[in-house]
C-alpha positions in Angstrom: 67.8 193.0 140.0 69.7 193.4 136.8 69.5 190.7 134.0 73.4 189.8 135.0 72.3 188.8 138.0 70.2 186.1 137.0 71.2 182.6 137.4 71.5 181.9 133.6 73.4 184.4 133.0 75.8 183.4 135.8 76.1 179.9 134.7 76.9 181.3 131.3 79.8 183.8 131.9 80.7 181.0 134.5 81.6 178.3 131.7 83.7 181.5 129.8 84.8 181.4 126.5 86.5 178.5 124.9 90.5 178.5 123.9 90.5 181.1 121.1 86.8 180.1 119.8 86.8 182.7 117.6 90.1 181.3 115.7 89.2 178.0 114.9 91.5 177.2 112.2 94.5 178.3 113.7 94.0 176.4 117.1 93.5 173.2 115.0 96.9 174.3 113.1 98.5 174.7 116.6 97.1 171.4 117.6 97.8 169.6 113.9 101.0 170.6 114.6 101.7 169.8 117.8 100.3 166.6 118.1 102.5 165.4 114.7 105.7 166.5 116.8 104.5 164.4 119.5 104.0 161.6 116.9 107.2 162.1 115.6 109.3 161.9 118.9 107.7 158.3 119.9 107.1 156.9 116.7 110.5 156.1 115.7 112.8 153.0 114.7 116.3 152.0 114.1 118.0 153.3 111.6 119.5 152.0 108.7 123.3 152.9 107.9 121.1 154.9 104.2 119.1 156.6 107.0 121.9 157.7 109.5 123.1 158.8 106.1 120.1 161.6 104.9 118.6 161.8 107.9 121.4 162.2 110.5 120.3 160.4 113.3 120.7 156.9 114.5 116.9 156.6 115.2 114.8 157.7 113.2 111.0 158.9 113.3 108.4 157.0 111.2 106.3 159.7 110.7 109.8 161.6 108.9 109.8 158.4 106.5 106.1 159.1 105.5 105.7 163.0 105.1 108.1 165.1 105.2 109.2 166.4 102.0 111.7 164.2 100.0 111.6 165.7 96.4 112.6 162.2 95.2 109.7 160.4 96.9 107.7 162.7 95.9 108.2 162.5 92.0 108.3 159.0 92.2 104.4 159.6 93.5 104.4 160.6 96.6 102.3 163.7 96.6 101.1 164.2 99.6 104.4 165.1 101.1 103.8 168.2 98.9 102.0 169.6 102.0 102.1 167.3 104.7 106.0 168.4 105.8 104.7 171.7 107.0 103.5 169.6 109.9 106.8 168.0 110.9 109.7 169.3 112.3 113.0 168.9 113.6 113.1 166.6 116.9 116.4 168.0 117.6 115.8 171.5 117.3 112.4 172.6 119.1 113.1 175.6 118.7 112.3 176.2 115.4 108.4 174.3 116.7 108.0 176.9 119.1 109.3 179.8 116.9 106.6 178.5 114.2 103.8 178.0 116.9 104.5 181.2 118.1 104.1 182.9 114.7 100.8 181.0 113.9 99.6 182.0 117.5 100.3 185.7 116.9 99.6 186.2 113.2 97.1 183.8 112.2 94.8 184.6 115.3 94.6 188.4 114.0 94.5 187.3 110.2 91.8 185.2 110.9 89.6 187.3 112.5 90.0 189.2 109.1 89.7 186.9 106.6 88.1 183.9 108.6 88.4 180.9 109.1 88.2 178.8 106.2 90.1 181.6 103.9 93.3 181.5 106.8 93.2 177.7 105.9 92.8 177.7 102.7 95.8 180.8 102.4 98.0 178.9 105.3 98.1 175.8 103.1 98.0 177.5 100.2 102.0 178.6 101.2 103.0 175.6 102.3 102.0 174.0 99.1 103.5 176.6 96.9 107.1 176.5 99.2 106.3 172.5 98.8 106.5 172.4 95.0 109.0 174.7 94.3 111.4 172.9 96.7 110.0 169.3 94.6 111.1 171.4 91.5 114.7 171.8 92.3 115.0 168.1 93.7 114.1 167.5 90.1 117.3 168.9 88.4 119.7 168.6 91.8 120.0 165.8 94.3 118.9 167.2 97.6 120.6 165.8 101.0 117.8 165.9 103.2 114.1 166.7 103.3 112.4 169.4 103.7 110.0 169.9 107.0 108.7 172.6 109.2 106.1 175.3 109.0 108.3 178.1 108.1 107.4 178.5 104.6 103.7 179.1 105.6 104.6 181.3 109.0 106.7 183.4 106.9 103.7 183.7 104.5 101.8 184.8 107.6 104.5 187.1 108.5 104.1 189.1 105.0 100.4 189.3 104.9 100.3 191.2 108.4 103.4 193.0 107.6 101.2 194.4 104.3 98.2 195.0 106.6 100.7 196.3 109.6 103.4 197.7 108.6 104.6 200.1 111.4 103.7 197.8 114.4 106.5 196.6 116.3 107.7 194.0 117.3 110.8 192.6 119.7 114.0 191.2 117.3 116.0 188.7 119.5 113.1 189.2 122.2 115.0 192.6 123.1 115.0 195.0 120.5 111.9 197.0 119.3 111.7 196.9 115.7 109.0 197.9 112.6 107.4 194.4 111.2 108.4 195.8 107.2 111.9 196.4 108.9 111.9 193.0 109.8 110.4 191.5 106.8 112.7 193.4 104.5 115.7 191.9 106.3 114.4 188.2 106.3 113.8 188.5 102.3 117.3 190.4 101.5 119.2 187.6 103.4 116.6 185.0 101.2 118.2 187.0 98.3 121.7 186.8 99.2 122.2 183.5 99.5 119.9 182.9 96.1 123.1 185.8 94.6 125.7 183.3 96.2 124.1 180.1 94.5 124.0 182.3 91.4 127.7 183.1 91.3 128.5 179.4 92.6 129.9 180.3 96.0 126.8 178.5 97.5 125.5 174.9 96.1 122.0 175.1 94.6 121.2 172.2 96.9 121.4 174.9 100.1 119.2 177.6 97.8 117.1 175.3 97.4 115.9 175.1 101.0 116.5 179.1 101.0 114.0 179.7 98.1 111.2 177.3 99.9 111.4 180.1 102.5 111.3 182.8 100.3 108.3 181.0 98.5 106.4 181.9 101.6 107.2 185.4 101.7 106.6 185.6 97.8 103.4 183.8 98.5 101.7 186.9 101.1 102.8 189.8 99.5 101.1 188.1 95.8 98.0 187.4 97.8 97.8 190.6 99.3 98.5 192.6 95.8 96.4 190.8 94.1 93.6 190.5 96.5 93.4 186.7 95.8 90.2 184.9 97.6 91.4 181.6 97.6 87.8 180.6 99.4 85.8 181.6 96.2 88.3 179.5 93.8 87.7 176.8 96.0 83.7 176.9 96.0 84.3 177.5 91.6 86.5 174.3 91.9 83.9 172.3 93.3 82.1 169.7 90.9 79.3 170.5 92.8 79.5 174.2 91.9 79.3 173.4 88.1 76.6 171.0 88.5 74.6 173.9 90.1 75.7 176.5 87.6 74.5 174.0 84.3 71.0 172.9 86.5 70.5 176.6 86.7 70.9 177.3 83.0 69.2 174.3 81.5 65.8 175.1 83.8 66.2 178.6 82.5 66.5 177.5 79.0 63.4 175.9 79.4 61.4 178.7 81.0 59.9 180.9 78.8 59.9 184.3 79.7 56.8 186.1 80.2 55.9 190.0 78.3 53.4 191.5 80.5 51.1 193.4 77.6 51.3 196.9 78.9 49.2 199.1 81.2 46.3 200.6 79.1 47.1 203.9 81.2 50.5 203.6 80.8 50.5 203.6 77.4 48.1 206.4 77.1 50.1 208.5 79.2 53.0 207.9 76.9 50.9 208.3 73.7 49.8 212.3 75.6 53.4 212.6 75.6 54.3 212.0 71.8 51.7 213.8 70.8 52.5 216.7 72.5 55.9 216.5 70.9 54.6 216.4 67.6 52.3 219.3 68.6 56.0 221.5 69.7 58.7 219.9 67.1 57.2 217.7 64.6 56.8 214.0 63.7 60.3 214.2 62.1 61.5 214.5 66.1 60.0 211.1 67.0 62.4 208.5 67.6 61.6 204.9 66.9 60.7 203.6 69.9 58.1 206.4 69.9 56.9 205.4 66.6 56.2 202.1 67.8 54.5 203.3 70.8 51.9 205.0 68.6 51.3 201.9 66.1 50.7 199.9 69.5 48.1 202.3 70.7 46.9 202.7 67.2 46.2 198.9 67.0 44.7 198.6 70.5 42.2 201.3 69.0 41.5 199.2 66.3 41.1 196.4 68.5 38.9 197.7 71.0 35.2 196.5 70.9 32.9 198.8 69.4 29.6 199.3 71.8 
């Protein structure tokens, strides 16, 4: 009987693998994410005539109010918002949730089987964060209609870094047509630059680049991290307090150590002492080099040294 026959092994392969075990991180994105949508589509309230105003809806969701990204909130101190609207999205336009659950699915299961688990976090949020302040800075010098939310900044981000990694691997455009991911990733990042050329020349309000150039924060974001071969998972562990107090523990116990000089082998030094010699025997004491100089006044003094019988 072979050892897969066993009933162990049976009970093991029975119970299978969990839901993508192997990608923890993004599962708990995919979950994160979901489970904020759901949040946002019962949590809601009446809204207020300022409301139907900058949101655009006559009910609106309380978890909207609280974290997605309003640049104003946010310089008055609201910070977290800085990160937490990559978890919200739309409740009238699903789409874009499944679009973005799709992408993390997809790309950040085979990115984190590269990087792992806690570097996909660290990178994922790192994009949001960096789409999250850039949009913050331009509610700073324009007035912004409405807030920011959705995980596109960071999916795009995800996009880029398996576009660097794999950049002839198709995919389908429109669900039909077989294209190259750079293709693709060239086109999303021209149209990204258009409409920053528009706001430039003033046929486009800075208040719609703004929301553009979050988006292209993300893409900006996985080609730098790729180039650079950033690790954000090591910055992390030097940012730790913890990690310093380590680091000075480590060099105050070795300041206090002292460090021990072996005297050396007898017949070490004898052997080396056989060696200048002979040199002096073939080319002279003028070829002796000073560390062979002080070889001989070491062995010299161990002669001296040495108890007479």
């Amino acid at each position: 009987m072979g050892f897969e026959d066993r009933d162990y092994f049976q009970e093991d392969r029975s119970q299978g693998p969990k839901w993508a075990h192997d990608t923890p991180t993004t599962r708990w994105l995919i979950i994160v994410t979901v489970v904020v949508f759901l949040f946002q589509t019962v949590l809601t309230r009446e809204a207020g005539l300022d409301a139907v105003i900058k949101f655009g809806a006559r009910r609106i969701s309380l978890i909207d109010e609280w974290f997605m990204l309003d640049a104003s909130a946010t310089l008055s101190g609201q910070v977290w918002r800085v990160l937490t609207y990559t978890f919200c999205h739309d409740r009238q336009s699903p789409f874009t949730l499944v679009f973005n659950l799709l992408g993390i699915w997809f790309l950040g299961s085979r990115l984190e089987r590269m990087y792992g688990p806690r570097e996909m976090l660290l990178f994922y949020l790192g994009a949001a964060l960096s789409a999250g302040a850039l949009f913050t800075a331009f509610g700073a010098s324009v007035p912004l209609p409405t807030p920011l939310e959705s995980a596109t900044p960071a999916v795009l981000a995800l996009f880029t870094l398996y576009a660097m990694h794999f950049p002839r691997e198709q995919i389908l455009f429109a669900w039909v047509i077989p294209v190259e991911i750079w293709v693709l990733l060239m086109i999303y990042a021209a149209l990204d630059a258009y409409t920053l050329l528009q706001a430039m020349q003033g046929e486009v309000g800075w208040p719609v680049a703004a929301y553009t150039m979050a988006h292209f924060s993300g893409i900006a974001f996985g080609y730098c991290y790729h180039h650079f071969h950033w690790h954000l998972a090591g910055l992390w562990e030097r940012a730790d307090p913890s990690h310093w107090r380590k680091a000075w523990r480590r060099g105050a116990t070795q300041r206090k150590l002292r460090v021990f000089q072996p005297e050396p082998d007898v017949d070490d030094l004898d052997g080396k002492v056989d060696t200048i010699l002979a040199k002096i025997h073939e080319q002279g004491s003028d070829s002796l080099t000073d560390a062979e100089r002080a070889t001989l006044t070491r062995a010299s003094e161990k002669l001296k040294n040495r108890p007479r019988p």
